[in-house]
C-alpha positions as CSV (number, residue, x, y, z in Angstrom):
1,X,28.6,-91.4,-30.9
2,X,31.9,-91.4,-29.5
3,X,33.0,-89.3,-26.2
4,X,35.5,-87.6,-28.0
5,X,33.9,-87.0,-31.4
6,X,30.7,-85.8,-29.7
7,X,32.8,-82.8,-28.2
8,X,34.5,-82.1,-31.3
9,X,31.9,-81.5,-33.0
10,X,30.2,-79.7,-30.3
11,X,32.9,-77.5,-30.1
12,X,32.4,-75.5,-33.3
13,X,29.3,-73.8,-31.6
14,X,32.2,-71.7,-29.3
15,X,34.0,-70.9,-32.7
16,X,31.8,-67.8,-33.4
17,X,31.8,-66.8,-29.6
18,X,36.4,-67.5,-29.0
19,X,36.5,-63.8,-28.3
20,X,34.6,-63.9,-25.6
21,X,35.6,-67.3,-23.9
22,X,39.5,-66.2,-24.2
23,X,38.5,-62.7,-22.3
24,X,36.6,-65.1,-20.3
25,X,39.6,-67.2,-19.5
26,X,42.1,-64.5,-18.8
27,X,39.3,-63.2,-16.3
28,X,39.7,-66.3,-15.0
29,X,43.2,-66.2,-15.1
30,X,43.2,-62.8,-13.0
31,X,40.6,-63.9,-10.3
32,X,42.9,-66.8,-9.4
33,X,45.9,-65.2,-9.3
34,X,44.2,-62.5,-6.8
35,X,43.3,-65.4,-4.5
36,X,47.1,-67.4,-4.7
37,X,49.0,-64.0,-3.5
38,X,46.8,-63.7,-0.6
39,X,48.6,-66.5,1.6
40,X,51.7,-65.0,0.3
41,X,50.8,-61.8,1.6
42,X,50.0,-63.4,5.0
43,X,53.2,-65.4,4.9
44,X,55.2,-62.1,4.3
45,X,53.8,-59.9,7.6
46,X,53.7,-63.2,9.4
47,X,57.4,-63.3,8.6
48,X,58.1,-60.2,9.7
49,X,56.2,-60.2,13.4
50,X,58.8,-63.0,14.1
51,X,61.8,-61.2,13.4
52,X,60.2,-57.8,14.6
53,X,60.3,-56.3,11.1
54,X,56.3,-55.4,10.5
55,X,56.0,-51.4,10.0
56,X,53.1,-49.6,9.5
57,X,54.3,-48.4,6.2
58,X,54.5,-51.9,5.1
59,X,50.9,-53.2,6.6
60,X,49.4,-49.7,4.0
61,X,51.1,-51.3,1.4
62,X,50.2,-54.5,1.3
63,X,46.6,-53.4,2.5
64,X,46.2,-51.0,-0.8
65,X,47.9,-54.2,-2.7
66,X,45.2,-56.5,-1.7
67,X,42.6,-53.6,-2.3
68,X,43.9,-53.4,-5.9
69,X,43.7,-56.9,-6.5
70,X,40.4,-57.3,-4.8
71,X,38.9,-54.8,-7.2
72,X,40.4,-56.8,-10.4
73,X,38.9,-59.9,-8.8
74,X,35.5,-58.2,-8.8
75,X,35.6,-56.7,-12.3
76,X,36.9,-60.3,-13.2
77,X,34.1,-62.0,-11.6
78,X,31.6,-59.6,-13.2
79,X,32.7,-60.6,-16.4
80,X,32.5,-64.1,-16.3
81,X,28.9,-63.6,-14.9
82,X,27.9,-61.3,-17.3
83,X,29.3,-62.0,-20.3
84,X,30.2,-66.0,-20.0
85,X,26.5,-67.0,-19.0
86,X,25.1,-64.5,-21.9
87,X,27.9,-66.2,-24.5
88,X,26.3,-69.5,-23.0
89,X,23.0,-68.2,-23.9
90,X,23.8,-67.5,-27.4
91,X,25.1,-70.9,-27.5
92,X,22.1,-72.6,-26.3
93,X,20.3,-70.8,-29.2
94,X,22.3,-71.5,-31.8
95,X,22.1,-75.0,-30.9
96,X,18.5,-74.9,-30.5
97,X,17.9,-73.1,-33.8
98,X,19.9,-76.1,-35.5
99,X,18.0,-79.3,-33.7
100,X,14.6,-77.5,-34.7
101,X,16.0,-76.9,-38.8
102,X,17.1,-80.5,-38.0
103,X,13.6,-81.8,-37.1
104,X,11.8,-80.3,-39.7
105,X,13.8,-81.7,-42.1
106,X,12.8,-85.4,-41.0
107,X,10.6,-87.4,-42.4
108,X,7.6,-89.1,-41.1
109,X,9.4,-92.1,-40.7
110,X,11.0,-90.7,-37.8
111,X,7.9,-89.0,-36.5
112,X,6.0,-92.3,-37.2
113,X,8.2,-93.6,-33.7
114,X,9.0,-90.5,-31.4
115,X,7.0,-89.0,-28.9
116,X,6.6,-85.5,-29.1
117,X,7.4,-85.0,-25.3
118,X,10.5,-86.4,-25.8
119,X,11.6,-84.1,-28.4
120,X,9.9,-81.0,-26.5
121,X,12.6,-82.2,-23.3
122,X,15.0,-82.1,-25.7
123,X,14.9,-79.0,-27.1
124,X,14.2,-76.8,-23.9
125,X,15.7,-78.5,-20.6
126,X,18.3,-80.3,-22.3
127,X,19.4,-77.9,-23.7
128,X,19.8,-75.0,-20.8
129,X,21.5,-77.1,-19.1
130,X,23.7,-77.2,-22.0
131,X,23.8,-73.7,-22.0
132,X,25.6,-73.7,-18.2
133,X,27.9,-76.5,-18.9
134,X,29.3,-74.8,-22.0
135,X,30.0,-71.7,-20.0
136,X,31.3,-72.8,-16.8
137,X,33.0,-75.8,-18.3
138,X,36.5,-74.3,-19.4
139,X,36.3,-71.9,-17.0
140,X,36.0,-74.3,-14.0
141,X,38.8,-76.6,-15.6
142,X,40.9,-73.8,-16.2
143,X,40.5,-72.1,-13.0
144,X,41.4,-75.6,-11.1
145,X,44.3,-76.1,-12.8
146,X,45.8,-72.8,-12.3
147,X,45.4,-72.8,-8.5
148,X,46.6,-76.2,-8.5
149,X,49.4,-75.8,-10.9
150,X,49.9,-72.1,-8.8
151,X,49.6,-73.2,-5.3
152,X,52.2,-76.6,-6.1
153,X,54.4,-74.2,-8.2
154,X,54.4,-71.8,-4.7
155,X,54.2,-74.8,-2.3
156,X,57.4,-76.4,-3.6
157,X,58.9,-73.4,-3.8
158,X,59.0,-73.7,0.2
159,X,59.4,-77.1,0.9
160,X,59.0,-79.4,-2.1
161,X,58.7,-82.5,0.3
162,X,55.9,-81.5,2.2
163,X,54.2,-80.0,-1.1
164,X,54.8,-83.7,-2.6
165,X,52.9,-85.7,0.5
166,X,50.4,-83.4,0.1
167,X,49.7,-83.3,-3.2
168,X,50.4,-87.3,-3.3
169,X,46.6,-87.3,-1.6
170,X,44.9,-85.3,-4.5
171,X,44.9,-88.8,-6.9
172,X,43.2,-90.4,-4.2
173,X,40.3,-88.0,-5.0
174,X,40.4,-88.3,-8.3
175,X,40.4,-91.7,-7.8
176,X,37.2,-91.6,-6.0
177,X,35.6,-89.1,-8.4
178,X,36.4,-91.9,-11.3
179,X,34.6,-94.4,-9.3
180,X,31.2,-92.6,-9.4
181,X,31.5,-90.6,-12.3
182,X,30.0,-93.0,-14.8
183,X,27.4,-94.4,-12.4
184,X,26.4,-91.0,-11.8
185,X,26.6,-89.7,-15.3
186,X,24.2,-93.0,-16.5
187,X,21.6,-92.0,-13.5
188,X,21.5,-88.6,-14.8
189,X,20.6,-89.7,-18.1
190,X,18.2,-92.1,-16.6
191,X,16.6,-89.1,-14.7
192,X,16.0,-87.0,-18.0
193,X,14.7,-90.0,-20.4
194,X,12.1,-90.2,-17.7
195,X,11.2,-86.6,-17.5
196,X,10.5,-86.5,-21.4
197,X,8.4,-90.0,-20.5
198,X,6.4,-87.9,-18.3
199,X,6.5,-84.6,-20.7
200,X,4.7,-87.2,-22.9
201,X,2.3,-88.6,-20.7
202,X,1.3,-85.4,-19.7
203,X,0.6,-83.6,-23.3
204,X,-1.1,-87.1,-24.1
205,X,-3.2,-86.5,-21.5
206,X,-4.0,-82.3,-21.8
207,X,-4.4,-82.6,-25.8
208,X,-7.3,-85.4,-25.3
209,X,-8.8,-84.4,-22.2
210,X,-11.7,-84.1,-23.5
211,X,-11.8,-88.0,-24.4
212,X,-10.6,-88.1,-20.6
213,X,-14.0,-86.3,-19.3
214,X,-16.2,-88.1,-21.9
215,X,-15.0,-91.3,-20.2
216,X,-14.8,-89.8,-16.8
217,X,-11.8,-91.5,-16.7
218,X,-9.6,-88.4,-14.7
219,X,-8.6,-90.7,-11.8
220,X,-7.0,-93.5,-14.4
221,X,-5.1,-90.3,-15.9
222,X,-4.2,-89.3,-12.3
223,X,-3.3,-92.7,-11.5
224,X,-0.7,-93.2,-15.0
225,X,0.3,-89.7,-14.2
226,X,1.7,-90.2,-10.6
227,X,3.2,-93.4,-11.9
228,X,5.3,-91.8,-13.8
229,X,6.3,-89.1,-11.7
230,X,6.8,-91.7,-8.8
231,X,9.3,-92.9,-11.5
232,X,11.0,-90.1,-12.0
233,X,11.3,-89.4,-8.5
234,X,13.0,-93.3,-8.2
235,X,15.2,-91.9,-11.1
236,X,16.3,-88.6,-9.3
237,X,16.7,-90.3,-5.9
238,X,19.1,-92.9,-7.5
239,X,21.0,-90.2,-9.6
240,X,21.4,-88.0,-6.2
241,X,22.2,-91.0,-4.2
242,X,25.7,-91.1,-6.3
243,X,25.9,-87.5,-5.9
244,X,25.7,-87.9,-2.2
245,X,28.6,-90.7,-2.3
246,X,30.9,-88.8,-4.5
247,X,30.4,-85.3,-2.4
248,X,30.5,-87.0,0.5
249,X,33.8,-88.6,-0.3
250,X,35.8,-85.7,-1.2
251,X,34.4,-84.1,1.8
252,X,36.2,-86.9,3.8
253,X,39.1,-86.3,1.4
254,X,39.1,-82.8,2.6
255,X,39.6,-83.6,6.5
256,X,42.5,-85.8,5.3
257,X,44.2,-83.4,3.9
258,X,43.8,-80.9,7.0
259,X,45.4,-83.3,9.1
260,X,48.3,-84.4,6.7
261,X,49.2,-80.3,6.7
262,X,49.0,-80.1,10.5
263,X,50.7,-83.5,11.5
264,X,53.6,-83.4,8.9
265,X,54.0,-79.7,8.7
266,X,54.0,-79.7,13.2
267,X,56.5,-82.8,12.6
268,X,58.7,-80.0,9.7
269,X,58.5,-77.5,12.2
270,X,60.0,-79.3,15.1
271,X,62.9,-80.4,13.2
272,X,63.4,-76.6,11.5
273,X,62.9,-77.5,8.2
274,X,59.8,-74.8,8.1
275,X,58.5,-71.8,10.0
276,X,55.3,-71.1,11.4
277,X,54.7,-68.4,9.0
278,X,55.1,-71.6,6.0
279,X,52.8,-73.8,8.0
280,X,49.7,-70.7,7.8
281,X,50.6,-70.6,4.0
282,X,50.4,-74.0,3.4
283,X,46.8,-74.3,5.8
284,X,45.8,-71.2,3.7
285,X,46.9,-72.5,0.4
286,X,44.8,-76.0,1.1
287,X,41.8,-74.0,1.7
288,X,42.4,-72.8,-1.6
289,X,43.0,-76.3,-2.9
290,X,39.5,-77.5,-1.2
291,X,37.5,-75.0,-2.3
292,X,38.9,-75.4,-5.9
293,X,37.6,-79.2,-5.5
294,X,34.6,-78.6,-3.7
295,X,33.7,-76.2,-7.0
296,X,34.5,-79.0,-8.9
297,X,32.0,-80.9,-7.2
298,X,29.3,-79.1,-7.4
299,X,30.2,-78.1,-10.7
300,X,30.4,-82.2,-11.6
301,X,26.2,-82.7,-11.2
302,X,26.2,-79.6,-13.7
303,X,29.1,-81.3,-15.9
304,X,26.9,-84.7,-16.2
305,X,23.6,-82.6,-16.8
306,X,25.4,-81.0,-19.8
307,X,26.9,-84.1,-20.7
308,X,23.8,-85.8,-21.1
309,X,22.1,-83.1,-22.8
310,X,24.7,-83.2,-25.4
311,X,24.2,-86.5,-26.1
312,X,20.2,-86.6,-26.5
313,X,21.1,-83.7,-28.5
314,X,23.1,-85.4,-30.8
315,X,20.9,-88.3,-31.0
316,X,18.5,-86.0,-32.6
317,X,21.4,-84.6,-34.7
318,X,22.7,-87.7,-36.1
319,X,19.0,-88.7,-36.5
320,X,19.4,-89.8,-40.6
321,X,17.6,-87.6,-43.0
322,X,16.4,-90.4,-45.1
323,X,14.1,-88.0,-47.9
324,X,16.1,-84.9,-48.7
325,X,16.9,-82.8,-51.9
326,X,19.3,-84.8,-54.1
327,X,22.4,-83.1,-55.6
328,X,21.7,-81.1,-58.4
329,X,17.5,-81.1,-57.8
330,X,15.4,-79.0,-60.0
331,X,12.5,-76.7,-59.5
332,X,9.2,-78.3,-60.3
333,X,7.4,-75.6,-62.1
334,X,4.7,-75.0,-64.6
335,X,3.1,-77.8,-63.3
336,X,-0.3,-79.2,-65.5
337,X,-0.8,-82.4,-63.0
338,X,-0.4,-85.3,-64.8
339,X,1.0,-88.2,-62.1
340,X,2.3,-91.5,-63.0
341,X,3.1,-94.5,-60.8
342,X,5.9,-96.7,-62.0
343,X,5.7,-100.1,-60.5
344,X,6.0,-98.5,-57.1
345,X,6.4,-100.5,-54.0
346,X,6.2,-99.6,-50.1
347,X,7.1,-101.2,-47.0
348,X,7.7,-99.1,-43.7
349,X,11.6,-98.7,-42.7
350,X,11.0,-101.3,-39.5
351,X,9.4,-103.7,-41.3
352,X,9.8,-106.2,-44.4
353,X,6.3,-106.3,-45.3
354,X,4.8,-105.1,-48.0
355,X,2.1,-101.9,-47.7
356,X,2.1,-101.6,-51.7
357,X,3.0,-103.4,-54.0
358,X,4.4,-103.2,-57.9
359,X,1.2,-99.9,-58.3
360,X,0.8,-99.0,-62.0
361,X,-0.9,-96.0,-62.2
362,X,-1.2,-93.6,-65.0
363,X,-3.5,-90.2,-64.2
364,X,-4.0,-87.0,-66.8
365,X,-4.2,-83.8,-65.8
366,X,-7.5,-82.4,-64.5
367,X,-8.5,-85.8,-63.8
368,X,-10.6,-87.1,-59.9
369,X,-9.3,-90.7,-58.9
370,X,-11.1,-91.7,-56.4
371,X,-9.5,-94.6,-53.5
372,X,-11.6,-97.0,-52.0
373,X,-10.9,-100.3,-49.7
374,X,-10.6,-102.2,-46.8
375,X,-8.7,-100.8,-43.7
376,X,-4.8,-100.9,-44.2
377,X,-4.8,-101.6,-47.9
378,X,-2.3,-98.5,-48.2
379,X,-4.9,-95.8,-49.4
380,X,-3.3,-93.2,-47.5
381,X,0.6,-94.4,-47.5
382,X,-0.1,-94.2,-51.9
383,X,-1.0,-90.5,-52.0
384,X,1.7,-90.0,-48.9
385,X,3.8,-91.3,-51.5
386,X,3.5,-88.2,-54.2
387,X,4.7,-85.5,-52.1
388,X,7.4,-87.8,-50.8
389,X,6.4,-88.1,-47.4
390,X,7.3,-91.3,-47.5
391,X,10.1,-92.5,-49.8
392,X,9.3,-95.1,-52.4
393,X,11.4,-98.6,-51.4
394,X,11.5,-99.9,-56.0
395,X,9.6,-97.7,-58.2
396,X,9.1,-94.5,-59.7
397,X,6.8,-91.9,-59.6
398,X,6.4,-89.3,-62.4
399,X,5.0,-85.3,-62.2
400,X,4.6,-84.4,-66.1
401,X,6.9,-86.9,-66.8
402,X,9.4,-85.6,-64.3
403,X,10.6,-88.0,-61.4
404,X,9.7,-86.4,-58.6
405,X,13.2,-87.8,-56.6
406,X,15.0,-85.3,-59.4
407,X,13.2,-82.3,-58.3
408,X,13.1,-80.1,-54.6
409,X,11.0,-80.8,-52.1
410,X,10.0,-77.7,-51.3
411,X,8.9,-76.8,-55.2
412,X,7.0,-80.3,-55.2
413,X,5.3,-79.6,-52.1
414,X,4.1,-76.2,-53.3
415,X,2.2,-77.5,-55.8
416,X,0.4,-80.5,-54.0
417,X,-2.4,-79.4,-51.7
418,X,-3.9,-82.0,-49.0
419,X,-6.9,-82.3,-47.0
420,X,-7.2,-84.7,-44.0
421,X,-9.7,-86.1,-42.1
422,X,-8.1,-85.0,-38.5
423,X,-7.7,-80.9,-39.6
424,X,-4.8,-79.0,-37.8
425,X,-4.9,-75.6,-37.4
426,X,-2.4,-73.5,-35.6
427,X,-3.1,-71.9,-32.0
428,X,-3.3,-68.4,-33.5
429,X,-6.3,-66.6,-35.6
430,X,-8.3,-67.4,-38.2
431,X,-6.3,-65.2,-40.7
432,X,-3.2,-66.7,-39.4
433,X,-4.6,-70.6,-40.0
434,X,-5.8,-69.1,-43.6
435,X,-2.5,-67.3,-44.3
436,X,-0.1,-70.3,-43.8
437,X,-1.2,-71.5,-47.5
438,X,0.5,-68.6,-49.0
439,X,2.7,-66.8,-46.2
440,X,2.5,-63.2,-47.2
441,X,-0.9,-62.5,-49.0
442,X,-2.9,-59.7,-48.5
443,X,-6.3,-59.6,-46.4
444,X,-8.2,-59.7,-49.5
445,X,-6.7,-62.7,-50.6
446,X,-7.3,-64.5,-47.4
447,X,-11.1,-63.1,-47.8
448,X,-11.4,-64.2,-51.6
449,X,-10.2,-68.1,-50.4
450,X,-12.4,-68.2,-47.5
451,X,-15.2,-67.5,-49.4
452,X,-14.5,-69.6,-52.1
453,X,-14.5,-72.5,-49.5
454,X,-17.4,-71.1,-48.0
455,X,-16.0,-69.8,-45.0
456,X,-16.4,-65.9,-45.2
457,X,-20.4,-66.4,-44.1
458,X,-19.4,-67.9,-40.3
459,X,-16.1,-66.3,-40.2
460,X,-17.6,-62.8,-40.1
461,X,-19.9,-63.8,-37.6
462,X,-17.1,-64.9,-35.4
463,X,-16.7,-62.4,-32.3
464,X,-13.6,-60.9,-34.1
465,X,-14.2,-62.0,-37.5
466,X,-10.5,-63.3,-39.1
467,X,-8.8,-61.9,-35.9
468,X,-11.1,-64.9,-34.0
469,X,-8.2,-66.9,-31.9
470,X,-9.4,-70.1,-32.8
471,X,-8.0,-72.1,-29.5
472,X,-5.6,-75.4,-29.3
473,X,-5.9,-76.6,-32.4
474,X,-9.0,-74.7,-33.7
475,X,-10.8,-76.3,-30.5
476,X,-13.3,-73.2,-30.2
477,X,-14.6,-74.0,-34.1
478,X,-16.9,-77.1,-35.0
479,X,-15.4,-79.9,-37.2
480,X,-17.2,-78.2,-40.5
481,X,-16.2,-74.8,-39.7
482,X,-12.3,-75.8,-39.1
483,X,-12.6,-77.8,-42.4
484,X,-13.9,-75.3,-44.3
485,X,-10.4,-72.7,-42.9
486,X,-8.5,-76.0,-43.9
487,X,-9.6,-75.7,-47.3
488,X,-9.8,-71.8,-47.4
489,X,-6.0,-72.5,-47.1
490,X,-5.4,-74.7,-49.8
491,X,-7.6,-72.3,-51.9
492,X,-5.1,-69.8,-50.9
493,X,-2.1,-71.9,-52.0
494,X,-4.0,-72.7,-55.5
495,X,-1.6,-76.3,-56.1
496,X,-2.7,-77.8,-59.7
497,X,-2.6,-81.4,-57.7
498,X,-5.2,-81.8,-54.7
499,X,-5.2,-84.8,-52.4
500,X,-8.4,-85.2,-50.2
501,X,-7.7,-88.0,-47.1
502,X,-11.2,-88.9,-46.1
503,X,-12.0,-85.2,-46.1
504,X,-15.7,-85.3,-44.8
505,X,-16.4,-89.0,-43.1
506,X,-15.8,-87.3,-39.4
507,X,-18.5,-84.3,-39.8
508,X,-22.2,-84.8,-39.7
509,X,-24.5,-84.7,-42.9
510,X,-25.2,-80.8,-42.7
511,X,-21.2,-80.0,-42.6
512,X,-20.6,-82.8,-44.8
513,X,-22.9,-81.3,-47.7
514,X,-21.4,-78.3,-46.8
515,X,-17.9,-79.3,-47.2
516,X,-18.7,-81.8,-49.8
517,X,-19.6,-78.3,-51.8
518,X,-15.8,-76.5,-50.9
519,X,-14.4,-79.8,-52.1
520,X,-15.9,-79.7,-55.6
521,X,-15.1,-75.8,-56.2
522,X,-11.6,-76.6,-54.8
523,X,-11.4,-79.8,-57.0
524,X,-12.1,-78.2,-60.5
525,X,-9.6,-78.2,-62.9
526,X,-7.0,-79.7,-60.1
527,X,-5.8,-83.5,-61.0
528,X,-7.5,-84.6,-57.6
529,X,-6.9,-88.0,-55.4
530,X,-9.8,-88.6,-53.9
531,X,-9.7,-91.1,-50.2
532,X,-13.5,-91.8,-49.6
533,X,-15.2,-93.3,-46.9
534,X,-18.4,-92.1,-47.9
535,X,-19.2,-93.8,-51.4
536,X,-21.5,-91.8,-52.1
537,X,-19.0,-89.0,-52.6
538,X,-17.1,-90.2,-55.4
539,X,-20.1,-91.1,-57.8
540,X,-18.7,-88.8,-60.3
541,X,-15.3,-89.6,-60.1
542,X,-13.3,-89.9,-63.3
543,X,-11.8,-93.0,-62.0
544,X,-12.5,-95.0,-58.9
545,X,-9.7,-97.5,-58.1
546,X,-10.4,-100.2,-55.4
547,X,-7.0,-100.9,-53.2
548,X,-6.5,-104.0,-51.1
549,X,-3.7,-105.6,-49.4
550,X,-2.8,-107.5,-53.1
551,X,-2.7,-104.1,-54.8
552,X,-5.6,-102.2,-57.4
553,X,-8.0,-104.7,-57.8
554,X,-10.4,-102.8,-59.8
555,X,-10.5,-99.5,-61.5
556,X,-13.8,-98.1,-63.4
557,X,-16.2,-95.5,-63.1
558,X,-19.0,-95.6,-60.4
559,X,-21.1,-97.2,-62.9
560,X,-18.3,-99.5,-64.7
561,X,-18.2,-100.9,-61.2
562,X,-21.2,-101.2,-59.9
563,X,-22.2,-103.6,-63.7
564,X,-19.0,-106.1,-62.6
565,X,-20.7,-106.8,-59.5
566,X,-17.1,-107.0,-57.6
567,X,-15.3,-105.8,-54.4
568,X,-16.9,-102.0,-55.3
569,X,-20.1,-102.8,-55.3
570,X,-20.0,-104.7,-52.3
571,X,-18.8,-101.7,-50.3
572,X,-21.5,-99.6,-52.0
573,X,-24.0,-101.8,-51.3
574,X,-23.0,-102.2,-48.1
575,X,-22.9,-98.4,-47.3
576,X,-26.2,-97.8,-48.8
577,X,-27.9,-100.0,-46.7
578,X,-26.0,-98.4,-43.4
């Protein structure tokens, strides 16, 4: 994304807040123009000690003068703390608000290749230091170019040669500000790639540290942590090694143009082209010239933060939504189940190769179609398929004759319910976990689908009962028991098409029978996909289709199957004797 299109489109997040940045500005405004009068006022009584003129009256004045301005400079200045950084705030927010709408509307396609550290650096520390660039950005530009525009205006006003040489030394550095600018603005991006690397590492590393202890493998985690942190370090050392050249010039800068004032303006005074009381203005008015450059800057390591941030926040932004709502998408409602697969194919966005290919699949409502097959045949990726996770790449797929690219997402998704093998639930409480399947029900709804899945019995043994916290992803609940809240859910939800993804094959027999029993109330009168790795689970499916890498090779019943001695009964055969 271009420089210059990035900020314009970042600029419609000030557009609700121009009120305040205008006040902002003219606070600004005020705050400078108290600091350019104060050499003027030391000029003036200067002035006047040389021609014996300087009255008492006239010190009072001038005194309750700079008091009066000193007082706006403070109101000023309280303002643009206040109110700037809190506009800035609201800012940040808004933006954050949009990159997390934005992220929930990808699909997994995008998930498939990001790391979730990443995205977590993205949408905190990125963007705060968003929020300070956005606030102190047009006020430290404006600010600068008022005093220098002011004190040039004044300067020349006294002796426009001497203002010229001057001034003739501030290109030099910009010049040198140029030089490192893009060098330093490449090592600050650098620097916070690296710190979502190590965000990632280190949620990697928390969310399976139980494999870690299993393994005892805490000093290999140690040694891939400080790694990485020894990297970022590199990173930060390297970004701050340009910041030390850049500050370190202009600091040089500064001495220069000390001496130019005192050598040239001595070498004005001699000849009587100015007066001592022009040479303290001019000293005071490069102070104020320095300082406005040394806030520059600093304020330049806070400009290529922001920068940066803006950038990884619009490569989030302008991150395609590749599965959306079409124009003009119905409601799916009144759904009876009935799914269709129209010579669908499937091949991931990065690659050319086929996952599926040219499925025909025709399944009435009500009816339990159970998947079997081999490792990466596409089981999973062809019930992905129905709720759209994925979008098809030639095909169609039908929902009561309706193709389910015509209707909403959200309305398909509300009526498709899924079970996986590797259950998420929510750091929160069991009637929260429960509750996400219909957002809004009632406690005796959440009761009625727990125990339908069986889950009311061990729930109300639980130390709070459906208050329980259940931990980092349900971490304090055993495989079964986290299953059977997974499916307590989906009760609550009630969707007339079920998809179970190798519900069962990662709990032990006793939960498995358990389970195995939520499944078959959950499954009745619901057109079901059934992903078994357990055979012995889908016995009385209605239809048990085999799916390899050169599509459905078989389709039967159990017992259809098991009589053509093919690919099925292999497996079963094969299980059986495990």
């Amino acid at each position: 994304m271009k420089t210059w299109t990035m900020f314009k489109d970042f600029s419609k997040y000030y557009k609700p807040y121009i009120g305040v940045i205008i006040l902002d500005l003219i606070c600004a405004a005020l705050s400078t123009v108290c600091e350019l009068v104060f050499p003027m006022i030391v000029r003036y009584i200067t002035s006047a000690v040389e021609v014996n003129a300087l009255v008492l009256s006239m010190v009072l004045k001038l005194g309750l003068l700079y008091l009066f301005l000193r007082i706006v400079d403070t109101v000023a200045n309280y303002y643009m703390a206040y109110a700037g950084h809190v506009m800035g705030a609201r800012l940040e927010t808004d933006m954050r608000s949009d990159l997390f709408a934005h992220l929930q509307r990808l699909s997994f396609n995008f998930f498939d290749n990001a790391k979730v550290g990443q995205i977590m650096s993205r949408v905190t520390t990125d963007l705060f230091d968003i929020t300070e660039f956005s606030h102190h950005c047009p006020e430290e530009i404006f600010i600068a170019t008022i005093k220098i525009v002011g004190a040039f205006i004044i300067l020349g006003r006294i002796n426009l040669l001497l203002t010229v040489i001057i001034f003739l030394m501030l290109p030099l550095m910009l010049i040198s500000m140029i030089v490192f600018r893009k060098k330093m603005k490449n090592a600050f991006k650098e620097q916070r790639v690296q710190a979502g690397e190590l965000n990632a590492d280190l949620e990697d590393s928390l969310l399976g540290i139980r494999v870690v202890k299993g393994f005892a493998n805490e000093e290999l985690e140690k040694e891939k942590f400080s790694k990485g942190n020894h990297l970022l370090f590199d990173k930060k050392k390297n970004a701050y090694k340009f910041m030390g050249l850049f500050q370190t010039g202009t600091r040089f800068f500064d001495g220069v143009m000390y001496i130019g004032v005192i050598v040239v303006g001595s070498v004005f005074m001699l000849n009587g082209k100015i007066d001592a009381s022009d040479l303290i203005a001019y000293l005071l008015y490069i102070q104020t010239l320095i300082t406005s450059i040394r806030k520059i800057v600093e304020f330049t390591e806070q400009f290529q933060r922001g920068i940066t941030g803006i950038e990884r926040f619009y490569e989030i932004m302008n991150e395609p939504v590749d599965i959306s709502d079409k124009e003009g998408a119905e409601e799916l409602v009144n759904v009876k189940g009935n799914v269709l697969f129209d010579n669908v194919s499937f091949h991931y966005g990065d690659s050319n190769e086929e996952v599926l290919s040219k499925i025909n699949l025709d399944v009435k409502q009500g009816e339990n179609i159970a998947i079997v097959g081999p490792s990466g045949g596409g089981k999973t990726t062809l019930v992905s398929l129905i709720p759209r996770f994925y979008e098809t790449t030639e095909g169609k797929i039908y929902i009561d004759g309706t193709n389910i690219s015509d209707v909403t997402l959200k309305s398909l998704r509300n009526n498709i319910g899924i079970v996986q093998q590797d259950v998420y639930l929510f750091c929160g409480t069991v009637f929260e976990n429960i509750v996400y399947g219909l957002p809004g029900a009632t406690f005796e709804q959440v009761k009625k689908a727990a125990q339908m899945a069986g889950a009311d019995e061990f729930i109300s043994e639980l130390p709070d009962g459906y208050n329980t916290y259940v931990g980092e992803r349900g971490v304090k609940l055993s495989g079964g028991q986290k299953q059977r809240i997974s499916i307590a859910r989906l009760f609550l939800k009630n969707p007339p098409i079920l998809i179970l993804d190798e519900a069962t094959s990662a709990l032990d027999n006793e939960s498995e029978q358990i389970v195995q029993k939520s499944l078959e109330q959950l499954a009745k009168n619901r057109t079901t996909f059934t992903i078994a790795h357990r055979l012995t689970t889908i016995k009385n499916a209605t239809k048990i289709l085999v799916l390899t890498d050169e599509g459905i090779v078989e389709t039967g019943t159990h017992d259809e199957l098991l009589e053509k001695n093919g690919i099925y009964a292999g497996l079963y055969s094969s299980y059986t004797k495990m």
